[in-house]
C-alpha beads as a LAMMPS data file, in Angstrom:
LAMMPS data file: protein, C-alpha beads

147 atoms
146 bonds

1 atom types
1 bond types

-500.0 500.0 xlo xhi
-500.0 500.0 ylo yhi
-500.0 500.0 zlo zhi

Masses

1 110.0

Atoms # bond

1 1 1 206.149 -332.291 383.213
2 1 1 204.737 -332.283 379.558
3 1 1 201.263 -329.731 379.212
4 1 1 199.521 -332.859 379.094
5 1 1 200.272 -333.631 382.785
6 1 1 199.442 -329.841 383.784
7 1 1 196.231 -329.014 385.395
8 1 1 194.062 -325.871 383.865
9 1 1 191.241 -324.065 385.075
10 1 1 189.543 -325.827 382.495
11 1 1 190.223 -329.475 383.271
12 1 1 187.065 -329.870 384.893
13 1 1 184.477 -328.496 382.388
14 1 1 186.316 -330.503 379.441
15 1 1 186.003 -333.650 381.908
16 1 1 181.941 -332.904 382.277
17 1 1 181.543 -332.042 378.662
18 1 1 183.225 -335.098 376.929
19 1 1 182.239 -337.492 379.570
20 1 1 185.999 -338.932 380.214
21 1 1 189.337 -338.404 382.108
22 1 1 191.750 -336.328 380.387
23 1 1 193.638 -339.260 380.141
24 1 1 191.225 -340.862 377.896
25 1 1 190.523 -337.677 375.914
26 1 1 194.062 -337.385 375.064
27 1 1 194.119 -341.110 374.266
28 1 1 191.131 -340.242 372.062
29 1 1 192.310 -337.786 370.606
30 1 1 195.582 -339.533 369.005
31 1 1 192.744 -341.314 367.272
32 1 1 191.599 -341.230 363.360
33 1 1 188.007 -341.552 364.779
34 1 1 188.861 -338.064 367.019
35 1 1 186.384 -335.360 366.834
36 1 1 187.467 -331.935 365.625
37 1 1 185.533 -330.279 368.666
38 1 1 187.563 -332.522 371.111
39 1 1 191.131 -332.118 368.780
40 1 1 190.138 -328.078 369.356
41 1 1 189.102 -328.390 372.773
42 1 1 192.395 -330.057 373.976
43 1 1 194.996 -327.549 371.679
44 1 1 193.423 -324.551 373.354
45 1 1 193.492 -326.401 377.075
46 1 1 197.482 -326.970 376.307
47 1 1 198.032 -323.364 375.361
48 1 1 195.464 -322.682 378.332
49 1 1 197.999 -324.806 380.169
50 1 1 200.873 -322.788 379.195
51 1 1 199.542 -319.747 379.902
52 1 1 198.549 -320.340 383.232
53 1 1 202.255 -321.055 383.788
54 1 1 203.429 -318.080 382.667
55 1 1 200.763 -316.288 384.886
56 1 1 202.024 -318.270 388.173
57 1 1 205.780 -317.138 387.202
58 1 1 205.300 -314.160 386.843
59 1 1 202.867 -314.185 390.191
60 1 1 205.629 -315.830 391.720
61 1 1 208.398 -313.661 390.657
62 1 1 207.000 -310.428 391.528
63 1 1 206.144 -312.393 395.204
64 1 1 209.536 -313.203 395.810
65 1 1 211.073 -309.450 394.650
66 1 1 208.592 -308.182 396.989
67 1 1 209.240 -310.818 399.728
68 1 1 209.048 -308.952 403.936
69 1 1 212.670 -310.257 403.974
70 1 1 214.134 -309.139 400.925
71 1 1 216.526 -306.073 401.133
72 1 1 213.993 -302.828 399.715
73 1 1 217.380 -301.548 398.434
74 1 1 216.754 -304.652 396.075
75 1 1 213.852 -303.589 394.425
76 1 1 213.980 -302.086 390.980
77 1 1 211.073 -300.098 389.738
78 1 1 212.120 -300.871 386.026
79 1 1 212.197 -304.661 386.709
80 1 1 208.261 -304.424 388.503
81 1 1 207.630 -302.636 385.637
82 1 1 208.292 -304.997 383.097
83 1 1 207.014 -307.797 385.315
84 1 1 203.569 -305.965 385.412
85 1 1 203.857 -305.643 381.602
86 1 1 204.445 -309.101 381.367
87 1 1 202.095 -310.497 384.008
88 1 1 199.483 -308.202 381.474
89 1 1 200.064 -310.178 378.747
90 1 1 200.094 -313.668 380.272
91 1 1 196.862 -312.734 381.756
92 1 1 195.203 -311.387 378.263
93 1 1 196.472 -314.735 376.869
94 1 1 195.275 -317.370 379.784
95 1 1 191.441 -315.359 379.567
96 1 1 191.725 -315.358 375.168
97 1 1 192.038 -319.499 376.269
98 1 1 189.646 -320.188 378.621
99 1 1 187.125 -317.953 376.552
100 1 1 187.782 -319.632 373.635
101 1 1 187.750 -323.073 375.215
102 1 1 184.442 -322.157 377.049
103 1 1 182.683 -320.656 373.996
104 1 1 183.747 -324.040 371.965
105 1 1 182.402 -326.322 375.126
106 1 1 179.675 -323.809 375.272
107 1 1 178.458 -324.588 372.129
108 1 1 178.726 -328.322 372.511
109 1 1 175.734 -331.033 373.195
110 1 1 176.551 -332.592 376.431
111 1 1 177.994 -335.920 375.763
112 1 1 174.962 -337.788 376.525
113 1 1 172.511 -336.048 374.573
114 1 1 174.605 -336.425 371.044
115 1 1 172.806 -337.853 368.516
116 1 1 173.880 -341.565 367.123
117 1 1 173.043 -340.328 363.795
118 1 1 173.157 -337.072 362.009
119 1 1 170.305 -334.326 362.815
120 1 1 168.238 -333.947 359.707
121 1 1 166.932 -330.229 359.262
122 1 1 163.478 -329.715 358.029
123 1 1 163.931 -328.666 354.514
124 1 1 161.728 -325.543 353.644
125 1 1 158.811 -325.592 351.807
126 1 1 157.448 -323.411 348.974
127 1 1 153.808 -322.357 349.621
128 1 1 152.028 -323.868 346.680
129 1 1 148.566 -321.794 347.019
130 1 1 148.724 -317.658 345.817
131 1 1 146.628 -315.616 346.391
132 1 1 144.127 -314.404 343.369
133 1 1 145.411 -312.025 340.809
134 1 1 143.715 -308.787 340.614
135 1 1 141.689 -308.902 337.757
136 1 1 143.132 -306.309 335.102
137 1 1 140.939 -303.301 334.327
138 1 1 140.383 -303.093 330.173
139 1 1 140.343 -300.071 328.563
140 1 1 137.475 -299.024 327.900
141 1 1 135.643 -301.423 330.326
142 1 1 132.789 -299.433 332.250
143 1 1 132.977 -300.101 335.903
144 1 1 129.807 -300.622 338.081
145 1 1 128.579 -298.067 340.038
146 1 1 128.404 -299.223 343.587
147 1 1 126.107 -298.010 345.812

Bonds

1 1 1 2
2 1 2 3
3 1 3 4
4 1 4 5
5 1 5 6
6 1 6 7
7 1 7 8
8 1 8 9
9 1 9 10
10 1 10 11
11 1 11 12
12 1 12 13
13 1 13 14
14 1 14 15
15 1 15 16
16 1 16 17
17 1 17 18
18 1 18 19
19 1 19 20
20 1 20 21
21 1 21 22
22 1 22 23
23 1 23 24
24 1 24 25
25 1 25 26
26 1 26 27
27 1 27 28
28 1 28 29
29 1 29 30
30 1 30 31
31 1 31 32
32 1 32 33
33 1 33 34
34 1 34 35
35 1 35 36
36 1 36 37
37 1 37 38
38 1 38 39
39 1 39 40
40 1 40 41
41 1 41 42
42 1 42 43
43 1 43 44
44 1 44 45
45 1 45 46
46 1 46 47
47 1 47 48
48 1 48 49
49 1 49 50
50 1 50 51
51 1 51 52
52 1 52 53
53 1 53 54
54 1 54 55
55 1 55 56
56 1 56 57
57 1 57 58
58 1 58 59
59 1 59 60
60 1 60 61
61 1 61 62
62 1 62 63
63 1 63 64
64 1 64 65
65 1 65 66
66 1 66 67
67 1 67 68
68 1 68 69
69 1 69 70
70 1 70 71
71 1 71 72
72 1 72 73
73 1 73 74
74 1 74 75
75 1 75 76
76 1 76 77
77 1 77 78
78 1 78 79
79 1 79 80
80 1 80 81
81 1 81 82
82 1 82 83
83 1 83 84
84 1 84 85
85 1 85 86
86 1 86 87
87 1 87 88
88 1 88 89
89 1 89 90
90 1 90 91
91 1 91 92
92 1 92 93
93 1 93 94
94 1 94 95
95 1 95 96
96 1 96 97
97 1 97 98
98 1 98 99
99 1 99 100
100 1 100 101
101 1 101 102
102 1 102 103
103 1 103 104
104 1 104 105
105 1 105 106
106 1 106 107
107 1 107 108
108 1 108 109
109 1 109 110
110 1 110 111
111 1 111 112
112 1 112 113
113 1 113 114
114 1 114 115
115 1 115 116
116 1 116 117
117 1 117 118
118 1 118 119
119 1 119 120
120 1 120 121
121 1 121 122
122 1 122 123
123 1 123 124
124 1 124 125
125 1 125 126
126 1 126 127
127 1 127 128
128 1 128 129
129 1 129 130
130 1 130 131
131 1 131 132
132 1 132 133
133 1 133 134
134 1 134 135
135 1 135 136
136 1 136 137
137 1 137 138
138 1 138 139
139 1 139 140
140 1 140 141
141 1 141 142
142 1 142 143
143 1 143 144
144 1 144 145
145 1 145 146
146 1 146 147
């Protein structure tokens, strides 16, 4: 089963925010036209993907050492030990993923709200009326008493 065939947590949100199957974003994707949000979106789902394997072996290894009908003379505290090491790191790596998949999706216009054409920013403007200059005092000049 390639990564392309394996389901992620994911799937569904990169299904919503491209508008198509992952079939057809893959098929996309192998295409000049491809965006680089949806090239992005799908490398980080296939190390998503991978991840999340390693998270289920590990879930499923430590299941089966601590199976009800495995011998408990079996069990090796060194062997849990590394397995919880392990199942740590495949963990830190699957949430890096999905964050980083979310926060690119995130930051995304839905698919049917993206502009045919590209957004034009308003350009800012330099205020063309100043304010008076304070008229300079001469020397000698006698100022007005004021009242």
């Amino acid at each position: 089963m390639s990564v392309v065939d394996k389901p992620t947590s994911q799937d569904e949100a990169l299904v919503q925010a491209f508008g198509a199957s992952l079939s057809e974003l893959y098929a996309q994707a192998a295409s000049p036209e491809a965006s680089a949000a949806l090239a992005r979106a799908l490398e980080l789902r296939s190390w998503l993907a991978v991840a999340e394997e390693q998270v289920a072996r590990v879930r499923d290894r430590i299941h089966d050492a601590t199976a009800d009908d495995r011998d408990m003379g079996e069990l090796c505290a060194d062997g849990l030990r590394f397995d919880a090491q392990w199942m740590e790191a495949a963990l830190s790596a699957r949430d890096g993923y999905a964050t980083a998949l979310s926060g690119l999706l995130n930051t995304m216009p839905t698919y049917e709200v993206r502009p045919d054409r590209p957004v034009q920013l308003a350009q800012p403007r330099l205020a063309t009326t100043l304010p008076p200059a304070p008229v300079p005092v001469r020397a000698g000049a006698v100022r007005a008493r004021r009242p």
